[in-house]
C-alpha positions in Angstrom: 17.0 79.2 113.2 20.7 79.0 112.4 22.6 82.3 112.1 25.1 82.2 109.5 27.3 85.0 107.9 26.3 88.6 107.7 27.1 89.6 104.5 26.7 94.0 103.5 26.8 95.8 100.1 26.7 98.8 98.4 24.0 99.9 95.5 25.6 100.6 92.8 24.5 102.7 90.0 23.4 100.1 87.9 21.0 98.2 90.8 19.4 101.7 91.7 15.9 101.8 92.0 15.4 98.2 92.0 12.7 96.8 94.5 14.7 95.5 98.4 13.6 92.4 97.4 15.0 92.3 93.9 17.7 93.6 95.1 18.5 90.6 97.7 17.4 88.0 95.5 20.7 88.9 93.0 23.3 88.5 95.9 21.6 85.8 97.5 19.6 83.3 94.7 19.6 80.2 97.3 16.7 82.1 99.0 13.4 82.0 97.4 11.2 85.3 97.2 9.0 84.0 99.8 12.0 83.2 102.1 13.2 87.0 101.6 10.0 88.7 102.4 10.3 86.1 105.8 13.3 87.5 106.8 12.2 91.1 106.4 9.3 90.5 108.6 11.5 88.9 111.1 13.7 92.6 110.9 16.7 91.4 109.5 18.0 93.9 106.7 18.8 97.3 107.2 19.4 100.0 104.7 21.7 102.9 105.5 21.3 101.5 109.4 17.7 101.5 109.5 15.9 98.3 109.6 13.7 97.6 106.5 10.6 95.5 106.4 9.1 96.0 103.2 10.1 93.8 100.4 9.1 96.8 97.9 10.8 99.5 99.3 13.5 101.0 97.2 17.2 100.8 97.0 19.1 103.7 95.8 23.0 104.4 94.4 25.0 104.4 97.4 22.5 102.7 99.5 24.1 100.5 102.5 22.3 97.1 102.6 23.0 95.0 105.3 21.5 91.1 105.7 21.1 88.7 108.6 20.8 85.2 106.3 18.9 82.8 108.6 18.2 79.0 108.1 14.0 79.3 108.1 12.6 76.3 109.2 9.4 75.1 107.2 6.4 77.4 108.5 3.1 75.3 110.5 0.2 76.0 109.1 -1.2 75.2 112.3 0.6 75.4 116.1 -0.2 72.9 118.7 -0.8 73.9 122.2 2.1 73.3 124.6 0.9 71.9 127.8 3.2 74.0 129.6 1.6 77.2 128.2 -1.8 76.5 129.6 -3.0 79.3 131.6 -6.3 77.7 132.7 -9.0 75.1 131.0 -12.4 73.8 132.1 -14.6 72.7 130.7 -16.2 76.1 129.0 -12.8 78.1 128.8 -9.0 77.5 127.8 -6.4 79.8 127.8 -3.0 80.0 126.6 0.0 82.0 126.9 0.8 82.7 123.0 4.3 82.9 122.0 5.6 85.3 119.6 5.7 84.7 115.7 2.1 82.8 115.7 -1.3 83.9 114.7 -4.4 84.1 117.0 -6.1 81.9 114.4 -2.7 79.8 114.0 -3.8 77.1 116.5 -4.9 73.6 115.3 -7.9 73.4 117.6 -12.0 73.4 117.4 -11.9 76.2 120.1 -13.7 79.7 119.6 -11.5 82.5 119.2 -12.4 85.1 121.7 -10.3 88.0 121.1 -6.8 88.2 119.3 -2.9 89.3 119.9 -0.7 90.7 117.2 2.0 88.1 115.7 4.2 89.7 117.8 2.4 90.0 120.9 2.7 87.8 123.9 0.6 86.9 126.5 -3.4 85.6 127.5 -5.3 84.5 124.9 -8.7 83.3 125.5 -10.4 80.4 124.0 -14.5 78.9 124.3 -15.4 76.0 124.5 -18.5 76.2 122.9 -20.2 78.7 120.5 -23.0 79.3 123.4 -19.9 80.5 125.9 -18.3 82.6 123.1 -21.5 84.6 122.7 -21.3 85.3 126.9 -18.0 86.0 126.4 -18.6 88.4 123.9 -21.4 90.2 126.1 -18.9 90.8 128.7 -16.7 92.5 126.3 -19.6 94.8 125.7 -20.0 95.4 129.2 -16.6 96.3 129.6 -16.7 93.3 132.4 -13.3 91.8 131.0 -10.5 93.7 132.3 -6.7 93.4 130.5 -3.3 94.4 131.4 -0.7 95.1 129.1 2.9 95.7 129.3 5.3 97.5 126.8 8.4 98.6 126.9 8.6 101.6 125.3 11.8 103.8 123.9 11.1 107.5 126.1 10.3 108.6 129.1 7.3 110.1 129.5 7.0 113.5 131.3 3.7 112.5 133.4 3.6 109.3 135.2 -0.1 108.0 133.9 -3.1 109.1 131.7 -5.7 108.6 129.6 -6.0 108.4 125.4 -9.4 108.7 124.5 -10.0 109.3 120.8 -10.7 108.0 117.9 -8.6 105.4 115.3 -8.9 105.0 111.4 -6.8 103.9 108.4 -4.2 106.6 107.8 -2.9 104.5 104.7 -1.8 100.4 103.3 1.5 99.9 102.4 2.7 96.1 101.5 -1.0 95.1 102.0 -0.6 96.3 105.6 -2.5 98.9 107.3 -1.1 101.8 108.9 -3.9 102.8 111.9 -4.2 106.3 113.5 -6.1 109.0 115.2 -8.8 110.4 113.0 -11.8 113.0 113.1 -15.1 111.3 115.2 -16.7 110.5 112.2 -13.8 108.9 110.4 -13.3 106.5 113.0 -14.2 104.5 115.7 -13.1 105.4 119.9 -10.2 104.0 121.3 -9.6 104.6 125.3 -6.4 103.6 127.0 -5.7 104.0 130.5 -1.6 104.0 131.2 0.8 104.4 133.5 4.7 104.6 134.1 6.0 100.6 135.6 9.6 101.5 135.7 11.3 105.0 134.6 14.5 104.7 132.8 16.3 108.0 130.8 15.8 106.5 127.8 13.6 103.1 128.1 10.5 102.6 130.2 8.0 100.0 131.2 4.5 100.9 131.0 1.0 99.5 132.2 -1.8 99.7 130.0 -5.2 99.0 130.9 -7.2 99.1 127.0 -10.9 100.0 127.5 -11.8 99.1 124.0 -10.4 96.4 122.0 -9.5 98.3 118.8 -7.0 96.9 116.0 -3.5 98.1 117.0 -4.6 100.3 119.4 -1.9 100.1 122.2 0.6 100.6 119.7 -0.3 103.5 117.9 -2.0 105.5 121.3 1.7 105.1 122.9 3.3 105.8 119.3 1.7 108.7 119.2 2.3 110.1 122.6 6.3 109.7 121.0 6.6 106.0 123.6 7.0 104.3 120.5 7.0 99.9 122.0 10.6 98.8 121.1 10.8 96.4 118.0 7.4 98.0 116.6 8.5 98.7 113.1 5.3 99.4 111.7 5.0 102.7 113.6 8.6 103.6 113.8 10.9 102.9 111.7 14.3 103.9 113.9 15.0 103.3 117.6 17.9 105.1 119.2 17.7 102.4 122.1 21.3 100.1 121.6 18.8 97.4 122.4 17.3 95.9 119.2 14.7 94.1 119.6 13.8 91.4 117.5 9.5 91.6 117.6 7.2 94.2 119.2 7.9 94.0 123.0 4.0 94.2 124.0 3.0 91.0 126.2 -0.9 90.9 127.3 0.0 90.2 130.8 -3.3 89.3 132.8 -7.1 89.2 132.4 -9.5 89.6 134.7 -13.8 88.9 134.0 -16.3 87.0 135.9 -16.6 83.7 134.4 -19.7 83.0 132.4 -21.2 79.6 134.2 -20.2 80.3 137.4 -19.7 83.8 138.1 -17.1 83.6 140.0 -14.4 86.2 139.5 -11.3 85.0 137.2 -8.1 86.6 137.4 -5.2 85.0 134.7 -1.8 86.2 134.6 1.0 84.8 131.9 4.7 85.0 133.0 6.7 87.9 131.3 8.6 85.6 128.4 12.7 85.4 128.4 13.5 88.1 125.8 11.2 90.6 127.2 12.9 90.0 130.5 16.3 90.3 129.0 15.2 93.7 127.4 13.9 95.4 130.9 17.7 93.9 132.3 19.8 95.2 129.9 18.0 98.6 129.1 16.3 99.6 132.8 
């Protein structure tokens, strides 16, 4: 992506109420729709200082709109494994460090999914082989053999050093066809558990550990959102960081596995390298 010119403007009375979207599409007409609502996503407009995602959010008289224009290469339909990002393969299992900005199921491969990461999320991602090897798989998860390690850098500092989240998670509400998880009553939702603890203290940033017990959609995100550790560049659960540091995706990276593997046994223990701009976050804000 090429950055080019940041261009900024005002609402006036006659564009208020018009949709974000709407509104950029006026001042910007060599961008397609679809091409807007990319850009959003990838946190790069900001009303009144506060970075907007959804193309259907309002603009208002007076409103401040600010644009990061980006050259947007032609999206894959499908990724191709990079040899370099290969965590581990035999001949039941592969496993691959995903980058940022791809889908669990964006891979061009006959592989089994075994579990997913958020777009935005970084780290091990498990593969079978077979169908017969994704259904042991599977059982492990249900027997809570399969052990993972997150890390998120998180804007707070949390007054106790680890802890546990044990409750339960439901849909709190869908906006822009997304869904907005959350703790509910028992019988609205289903448990969530997350162990935790403090990596690195900073006054205003930290690093934390997470060990997820269940595998629930969002789950790391909203427990530590809603303990106020909201993960840096998580827009979907917090819409303003004071941190000077902005980052550009959710900084959560699934950071090693551990399971006995399902042929031989033999205990497995995968670790994928922290990636460059998490590292440059825990630099500059730690």
């Amino acid at each position: 992506m090429t950055k080019i010119e940041d261009p900024k403007w005002v609402v006036t009375d006659q564009e208020s109420e018009q949709k974000l979207v709407t509104f950029l599409k006026s001042k910007m007409d060599e961008y397609s729709l679809k091409q807007l609502k990319r850009c959003l996503e990838e946190n790069l407009c900001t009303i009144n200082g506060i970075t907007e995602r959804f193309a259907k959010a309002l603009v208002f008289k007076g409103d401040i709109v600010t644009f990061k224009p980006i050259k947007l290469e032609p999206k894959k339909d499908h990724q191709i494994f990079e040899k370099s990002r290969i965590l581990f393969e035999d001949q039941h299992l592969f496993i691959y460090n995903k980058p940022a900005g791809i889908t669990s199921e964006g891979f061009k491969t006959g592989l089994f999914l075994i579990h997913r990461l958020d777009i935005g999320t970084t780290g091990v991602l498990m593969f079978a082989k077979t169908e017969f090897i994704l259904n042991d798989m599977i059982a492990l998860f249900k027997k809570y053999l399969i052990k993972k390690v997150y890390l998120a850098i998180v804007e707070g500092s949390p007054k106790v050093l680890s802890g546990v989240v044990d409750n339960y998670l439901g849909k709190k509400l869908s906006y822009e066809g997304q869904t907005i998880w959350g703790s509910v009553p028992k019988e609205k939702g289903v448990r969530a558990v997350t162990e935790w603890k403090v990596e690195k203290l900073g006054k205003s940033i930290s690093l934390i550990r997470c060990y997820p017990k269940t595998g629930r959609t969002h789950q790391i995100r909203v427990h530590l959102n809603e303990m106020n550790l909201p993960i840096l560049g998580d827009y979907h659960y917090c819409r303003t960081f004071k941190s000077s540091f902005q980052a550009k995706r959710c900084l959560l990276h699934a950071f090693k596995v551990r399971f006995p593997h399902p042929k031989s046994g033999a205990m497995m223990e995968i670790e994928a390298p922290i990636p460059e701009d998490f590292a440059l976050a825990l630099k500059e804000i730690l």
